[in-house]
C-alpha positions as CSV (number, residue, x, y, z in Angstrom):
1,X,-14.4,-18.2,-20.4
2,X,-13.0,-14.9,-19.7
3,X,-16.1,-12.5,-17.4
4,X,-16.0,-9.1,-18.9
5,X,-17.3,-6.9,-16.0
6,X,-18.3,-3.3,-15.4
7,X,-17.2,-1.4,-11.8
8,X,-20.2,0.7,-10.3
9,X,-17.5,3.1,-8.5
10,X,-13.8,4.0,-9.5
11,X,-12.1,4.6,-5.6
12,X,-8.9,3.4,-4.6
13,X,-11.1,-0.2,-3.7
14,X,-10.9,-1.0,-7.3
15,X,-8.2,0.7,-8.9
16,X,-5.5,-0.4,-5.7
17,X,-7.3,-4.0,-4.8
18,X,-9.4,-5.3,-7.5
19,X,-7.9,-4.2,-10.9
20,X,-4.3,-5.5,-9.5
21,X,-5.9,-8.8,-8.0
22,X,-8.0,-9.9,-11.2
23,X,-4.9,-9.3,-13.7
24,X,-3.0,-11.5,-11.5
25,X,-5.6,-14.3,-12.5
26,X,-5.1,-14.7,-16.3
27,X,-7.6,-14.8,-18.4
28,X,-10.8,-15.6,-16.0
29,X,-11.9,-11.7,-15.7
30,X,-11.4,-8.7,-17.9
31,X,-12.9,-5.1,-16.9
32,X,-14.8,-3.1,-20.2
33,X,-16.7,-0.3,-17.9
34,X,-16.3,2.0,-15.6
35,X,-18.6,4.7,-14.1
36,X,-18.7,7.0,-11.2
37,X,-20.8,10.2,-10.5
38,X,-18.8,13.1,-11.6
39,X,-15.3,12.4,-10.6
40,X,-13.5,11.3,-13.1
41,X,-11.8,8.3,-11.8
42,X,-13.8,6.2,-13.9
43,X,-12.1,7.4,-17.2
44,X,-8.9,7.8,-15.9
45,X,-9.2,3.7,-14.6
46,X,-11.3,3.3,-18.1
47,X,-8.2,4.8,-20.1
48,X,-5.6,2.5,-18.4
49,X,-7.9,-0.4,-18.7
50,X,-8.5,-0.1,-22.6
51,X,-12.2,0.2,-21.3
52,X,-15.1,2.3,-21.8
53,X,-16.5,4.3,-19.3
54,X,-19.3,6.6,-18.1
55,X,-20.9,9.1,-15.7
56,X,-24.0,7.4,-13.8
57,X,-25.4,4.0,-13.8
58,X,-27.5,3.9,-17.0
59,X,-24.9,3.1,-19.5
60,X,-22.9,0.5,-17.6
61,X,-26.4,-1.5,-17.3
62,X,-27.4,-1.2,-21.0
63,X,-24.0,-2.5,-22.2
64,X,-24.5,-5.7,-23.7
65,X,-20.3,-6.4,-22.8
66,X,-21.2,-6.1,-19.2
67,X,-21.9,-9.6,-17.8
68,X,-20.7,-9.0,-14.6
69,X,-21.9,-6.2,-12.4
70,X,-19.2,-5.1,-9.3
71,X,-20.9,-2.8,-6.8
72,X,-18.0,-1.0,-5.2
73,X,-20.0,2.1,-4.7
74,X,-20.5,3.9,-1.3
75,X,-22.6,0.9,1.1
76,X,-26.1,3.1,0.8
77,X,-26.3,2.7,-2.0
78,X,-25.1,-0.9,-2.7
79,X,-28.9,-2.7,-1.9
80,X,-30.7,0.1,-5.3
81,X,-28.0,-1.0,-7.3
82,X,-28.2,-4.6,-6.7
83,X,-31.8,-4.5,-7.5
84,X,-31.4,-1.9,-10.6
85,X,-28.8,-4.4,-12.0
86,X,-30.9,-7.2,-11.8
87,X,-34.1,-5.4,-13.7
88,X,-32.0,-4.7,-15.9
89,X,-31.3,-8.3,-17.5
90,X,-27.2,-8.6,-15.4
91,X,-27.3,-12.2,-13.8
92,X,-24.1,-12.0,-12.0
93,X,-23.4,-9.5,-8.8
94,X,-20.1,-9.2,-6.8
95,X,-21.0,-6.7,-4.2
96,X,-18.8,-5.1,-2.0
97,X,-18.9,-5.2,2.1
98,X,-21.9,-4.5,3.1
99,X,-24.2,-6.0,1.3
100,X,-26.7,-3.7,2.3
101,X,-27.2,-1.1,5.2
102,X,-30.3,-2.3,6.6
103,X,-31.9,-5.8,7.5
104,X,-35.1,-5.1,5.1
105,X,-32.5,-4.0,2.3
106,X,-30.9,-7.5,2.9
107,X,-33.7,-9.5,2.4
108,X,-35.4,-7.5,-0.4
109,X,-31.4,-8.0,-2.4
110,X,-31.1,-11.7,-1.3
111,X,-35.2,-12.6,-2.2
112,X,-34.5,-10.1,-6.0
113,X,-31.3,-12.7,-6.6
114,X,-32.9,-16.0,-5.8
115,X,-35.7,-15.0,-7.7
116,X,-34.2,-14.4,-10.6
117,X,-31.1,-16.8,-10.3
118,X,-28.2,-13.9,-10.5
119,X,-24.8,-15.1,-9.2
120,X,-24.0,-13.5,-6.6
121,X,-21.1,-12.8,-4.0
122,X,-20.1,-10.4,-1.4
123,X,-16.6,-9.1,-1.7
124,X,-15.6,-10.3,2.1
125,X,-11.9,-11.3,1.5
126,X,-11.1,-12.6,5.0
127,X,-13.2,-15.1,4.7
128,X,-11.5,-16.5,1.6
129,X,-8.2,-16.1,2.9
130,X,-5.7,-19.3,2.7
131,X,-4.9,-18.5,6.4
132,X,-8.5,-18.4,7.6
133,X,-9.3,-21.8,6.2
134,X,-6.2,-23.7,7.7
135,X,-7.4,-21.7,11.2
136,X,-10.8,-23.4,10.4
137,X,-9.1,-27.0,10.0
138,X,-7.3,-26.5,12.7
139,X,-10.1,-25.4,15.1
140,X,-12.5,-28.5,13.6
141,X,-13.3,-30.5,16.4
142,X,-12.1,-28.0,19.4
143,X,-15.3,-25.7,20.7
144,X,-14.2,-22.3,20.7
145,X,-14.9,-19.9,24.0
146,X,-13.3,-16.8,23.3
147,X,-12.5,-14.8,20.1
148,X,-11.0,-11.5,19.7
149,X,-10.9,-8.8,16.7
150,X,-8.4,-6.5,17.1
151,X,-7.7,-3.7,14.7
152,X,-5.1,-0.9,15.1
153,X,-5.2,1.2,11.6
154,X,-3.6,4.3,10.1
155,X,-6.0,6.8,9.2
156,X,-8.9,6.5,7.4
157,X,-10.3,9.7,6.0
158,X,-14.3,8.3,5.8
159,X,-14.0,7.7,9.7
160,X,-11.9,10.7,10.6
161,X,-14.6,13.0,8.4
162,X,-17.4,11.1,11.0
163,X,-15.8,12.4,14.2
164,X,-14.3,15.8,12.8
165,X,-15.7,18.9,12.1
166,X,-18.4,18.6,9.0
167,X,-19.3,14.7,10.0
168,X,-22.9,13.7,10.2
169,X,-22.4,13.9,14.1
170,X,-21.3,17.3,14.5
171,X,-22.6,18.8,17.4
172,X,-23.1,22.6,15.9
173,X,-21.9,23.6,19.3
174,X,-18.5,22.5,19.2
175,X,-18.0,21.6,15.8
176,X,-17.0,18.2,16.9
177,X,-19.1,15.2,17.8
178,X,-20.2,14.9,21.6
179,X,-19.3,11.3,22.0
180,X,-20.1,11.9,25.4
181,X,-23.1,12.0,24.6
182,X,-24.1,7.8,24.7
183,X,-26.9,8.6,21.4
184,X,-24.3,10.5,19.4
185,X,-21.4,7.5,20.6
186,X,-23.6,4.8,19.7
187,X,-23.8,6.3,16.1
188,X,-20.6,6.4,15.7
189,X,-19.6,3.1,17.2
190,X,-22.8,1.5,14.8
191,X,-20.7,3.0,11.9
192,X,-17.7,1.4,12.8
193,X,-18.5,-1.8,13.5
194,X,-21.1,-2.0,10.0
195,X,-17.8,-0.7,8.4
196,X,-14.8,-2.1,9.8
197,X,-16.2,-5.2,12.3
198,X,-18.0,-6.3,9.0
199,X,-14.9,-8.0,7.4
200,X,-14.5,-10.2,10.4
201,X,-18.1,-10.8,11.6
202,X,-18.8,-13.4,9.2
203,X,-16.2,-15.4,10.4
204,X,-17.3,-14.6,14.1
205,X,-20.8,-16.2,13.0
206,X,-19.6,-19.4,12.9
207,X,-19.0,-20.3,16.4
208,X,-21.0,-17.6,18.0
209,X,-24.3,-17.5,15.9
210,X,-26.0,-15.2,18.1
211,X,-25.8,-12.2,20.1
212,X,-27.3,-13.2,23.9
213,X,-26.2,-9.7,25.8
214,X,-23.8,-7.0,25.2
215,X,-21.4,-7.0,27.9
216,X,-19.8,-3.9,27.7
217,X,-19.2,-0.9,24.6
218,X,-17.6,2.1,24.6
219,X,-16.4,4.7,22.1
220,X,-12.6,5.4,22.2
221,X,-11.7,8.8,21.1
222,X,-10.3,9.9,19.1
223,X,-11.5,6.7,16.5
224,X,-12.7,3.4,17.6
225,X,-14.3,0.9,20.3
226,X,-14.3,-1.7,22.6
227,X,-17.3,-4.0,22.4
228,X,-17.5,-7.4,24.2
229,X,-20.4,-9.8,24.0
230,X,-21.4,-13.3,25.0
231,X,-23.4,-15.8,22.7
232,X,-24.1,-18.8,24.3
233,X,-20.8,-20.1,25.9
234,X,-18.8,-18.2,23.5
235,X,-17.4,-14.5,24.8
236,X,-16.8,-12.3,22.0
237,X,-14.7,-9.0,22.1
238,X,-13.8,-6.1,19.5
239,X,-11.6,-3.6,19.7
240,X,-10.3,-0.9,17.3
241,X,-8.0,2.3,17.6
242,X,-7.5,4.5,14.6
243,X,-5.2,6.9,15.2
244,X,-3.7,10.3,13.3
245,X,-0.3,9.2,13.7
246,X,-1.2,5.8,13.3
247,X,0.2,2.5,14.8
248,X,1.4,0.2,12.4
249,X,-1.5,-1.5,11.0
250,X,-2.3,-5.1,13.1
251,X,-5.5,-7.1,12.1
252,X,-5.4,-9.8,14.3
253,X,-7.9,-12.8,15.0
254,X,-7.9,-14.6,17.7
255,X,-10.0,-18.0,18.6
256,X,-9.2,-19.5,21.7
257,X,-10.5,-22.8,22.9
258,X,-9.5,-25.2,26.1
259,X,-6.5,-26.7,24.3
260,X,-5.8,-23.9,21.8
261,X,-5.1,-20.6,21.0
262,X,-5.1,-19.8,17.2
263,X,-4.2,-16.1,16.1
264,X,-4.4,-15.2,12.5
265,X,-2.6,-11.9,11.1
266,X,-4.1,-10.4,8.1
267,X,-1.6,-8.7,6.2
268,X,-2.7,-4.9,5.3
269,X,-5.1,-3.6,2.5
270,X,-3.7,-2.7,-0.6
271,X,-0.1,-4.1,-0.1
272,X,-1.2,-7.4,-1.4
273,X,1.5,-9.0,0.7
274,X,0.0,-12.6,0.8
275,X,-2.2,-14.1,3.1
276,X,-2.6,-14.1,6.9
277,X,-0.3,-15.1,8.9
278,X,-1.3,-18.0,11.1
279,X,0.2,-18.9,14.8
280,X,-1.1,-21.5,17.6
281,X,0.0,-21.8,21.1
282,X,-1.0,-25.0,22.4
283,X,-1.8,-26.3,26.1
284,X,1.9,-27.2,26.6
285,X,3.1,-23.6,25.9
286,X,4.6,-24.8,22.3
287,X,4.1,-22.8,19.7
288,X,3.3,-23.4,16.0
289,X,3.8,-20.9,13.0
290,X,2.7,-21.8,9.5
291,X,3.9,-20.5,6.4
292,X,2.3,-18.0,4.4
293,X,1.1,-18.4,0.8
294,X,1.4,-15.8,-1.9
295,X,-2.2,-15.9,-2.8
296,X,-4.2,-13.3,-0.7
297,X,-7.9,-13.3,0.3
298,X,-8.2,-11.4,-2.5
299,X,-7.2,-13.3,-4.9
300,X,-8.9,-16.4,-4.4
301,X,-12.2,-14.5,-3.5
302,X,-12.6,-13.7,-7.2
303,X,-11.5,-17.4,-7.9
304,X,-13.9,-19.0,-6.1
305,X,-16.5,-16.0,-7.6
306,X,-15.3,-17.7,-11.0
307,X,-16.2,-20.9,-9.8
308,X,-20.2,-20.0,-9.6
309,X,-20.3,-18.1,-12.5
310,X,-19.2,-21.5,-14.0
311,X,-21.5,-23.2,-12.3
312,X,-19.0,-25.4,-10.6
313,X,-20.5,-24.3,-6.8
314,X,-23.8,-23.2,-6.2
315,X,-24.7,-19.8,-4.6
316,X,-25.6,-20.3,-1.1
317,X,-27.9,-17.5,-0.8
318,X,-28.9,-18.5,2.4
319,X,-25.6,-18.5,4.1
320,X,-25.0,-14.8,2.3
321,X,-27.9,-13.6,4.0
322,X,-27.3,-14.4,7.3
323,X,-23.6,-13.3,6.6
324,X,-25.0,-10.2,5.9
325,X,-27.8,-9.9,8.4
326,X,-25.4,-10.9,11.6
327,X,-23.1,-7.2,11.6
328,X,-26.4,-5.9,11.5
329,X,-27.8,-7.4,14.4
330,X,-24.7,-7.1,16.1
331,X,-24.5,-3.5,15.6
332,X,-27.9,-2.7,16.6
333,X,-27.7,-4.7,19.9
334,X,-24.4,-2.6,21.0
335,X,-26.3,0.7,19.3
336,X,-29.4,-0.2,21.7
337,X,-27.2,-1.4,24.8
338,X,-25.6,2.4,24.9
339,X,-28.7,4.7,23.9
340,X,-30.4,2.8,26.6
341,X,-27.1,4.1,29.3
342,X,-26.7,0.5,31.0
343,X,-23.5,0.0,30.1
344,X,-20.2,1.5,31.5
């Protein structure tokens, strides 16, 4: 069966990532609308798609071609159209990263889809990524300690408009944000980590479940963080730089345990250059690389979203919402850690 499906948002997340991935995967989807809120993306993505398109929300949920809703909209306002997708009759929801921006939106989206049985999936590619689930077999069996997110990225224009002249922290004094001050750093390191730290985070969640203390967290001008903190036996750190020249981009992984370290490489957004690349360094100092695989995170993410539209895996809603619910928590403890000035 081929799942016709209609894009809530027409940004460079589905014109450079999904429209490429899903025509790579035959027949399984096809995309018939598009809709945005003014800025003509949608019919210039509709036009090249052979697909209709609109302004607003209203038409895309009143087509009877729709049966699949993606929500690649800004993140506030992913959790209202989750819910007005589901009142209106759609029963199958791919949602991009974050599900929602709040933990009461995450449980008022998660309880609206159980309820009424909708399919749904959050867009988080990682954790579909060939390369992540050989570093899971591999790490079966060997408790991890210590894990590492590191991110060096080229610029981002939605983070560089947070800390530049205009963003939501501006102090009106300087026409920058004070990130000296620990509230106004806090903010901006909570935005980070719900928007960047999210695509990892899930993964995080499986060996360190909870957050016990944050450690340490500071801001690092002029975009991005270092955050460290320990759940349980498990010592968790996240760092990012993002940088006006730019670095080359380097998403890296790291899960360390007593016998092993495992690092896994994820290869850039929008290059669609295959998935992570996976090394381990075992106790004897040898060193393992396995090949990559053409397939990308992205790729089999919409495969395996085919897979419970078919019905041939159920929809774990619990495990989505505690996906979901854990960058929350986590960026709320750090958020708490440095308005409350006890951290260095």
């Amino acid at each position: 069966m081929t799942w016709n499906i209609g894009f809530l948002g027409a940004g460079p997340g589905v014109a450079a990532l999904h429209i490429p991935t899903i025509a790579r995967l035959g027949n399984l989807f096809r995309p018939v609308h598009f809709t945005d809120v003014g800025s003509g993306r949608a019919q210039a993505l509709a036009e090249s798609q052979d697909a209709k398109w609109s302004v607003g929300e209203r038409d895309l949920f009143a087509d009877p071609e729709v049966n699949v809703v993606a929500v690649c909209s800004p993140p506030a306002e992913h959790a209202r159209q989750i819910l007005a997708a589901v009142a209106a009759g759609k029963r199958a929801i791919f949602c991009e990263k974050p599900l929602a921006t709040s933990a009461e939106e995450v449980l008022e989206v998660v309880a609206a889809c159980r309820s009424a049985g909708a399919v749904m999936m959050v867009g988080t590619n990682h954790a579909h990524d060939p390369g992540w689930k050989r570093a899971q077999r591999l790490l079966d069996g060997h408790p991890v300690e210590a894990i590492t997110v590191t991110l060096a990225l080229p610029p981002n224009d939605r983070y560089h408009q947070v800390v530049s002249e205009g963003g939501p922290f501006q102090s009106p004094a300087r026409g920058r944000p004070d990130t000296g001050n620990p509230t106004v750093a806090a903010s901006v390191v909570k935005q980070l980590i719900t928007g960047l730290a999210v695509h990892d985070l899930p993964a995080v969640r499986r060996f360190a479940p909870r957050i016990d203390s944050v450690e340490y967290a500071r801001f690092i001008p002029p975009i991005g963080y270092a955050v460290g903190y320990r759940a349980g036996s498990v010592t968790v750190q996240l760092a990012l730089t993002m940088l006006p020249a730019g670095p080359d981009a380097l998403w890296r992984v790291t899960f360390s345990t007593s016998h092993l370290q495992v690092d896994l490489d994820y290869t850039p957004p929008f290059v669609h250059a295959g998935s992570g690349a996976l090394a381990v360094m075992h106790a004897d100092g040898s060193r393992t690389e396995y090949p990559t695989t053409p397939d990308d995170g992205y790729e089999e993410e919409w495969r395996y979203f085919a897979s419970l539209l078919e019905g041939a895996a159920p929809v774990d809603y619990d495990d989505i919402l505690e996906d979901a619910l854990y960058p929350l928590q986590v960026a709320e403890q750090i958020h708490a850690a440095m308005t409350a000035g006890v951290l260095r």
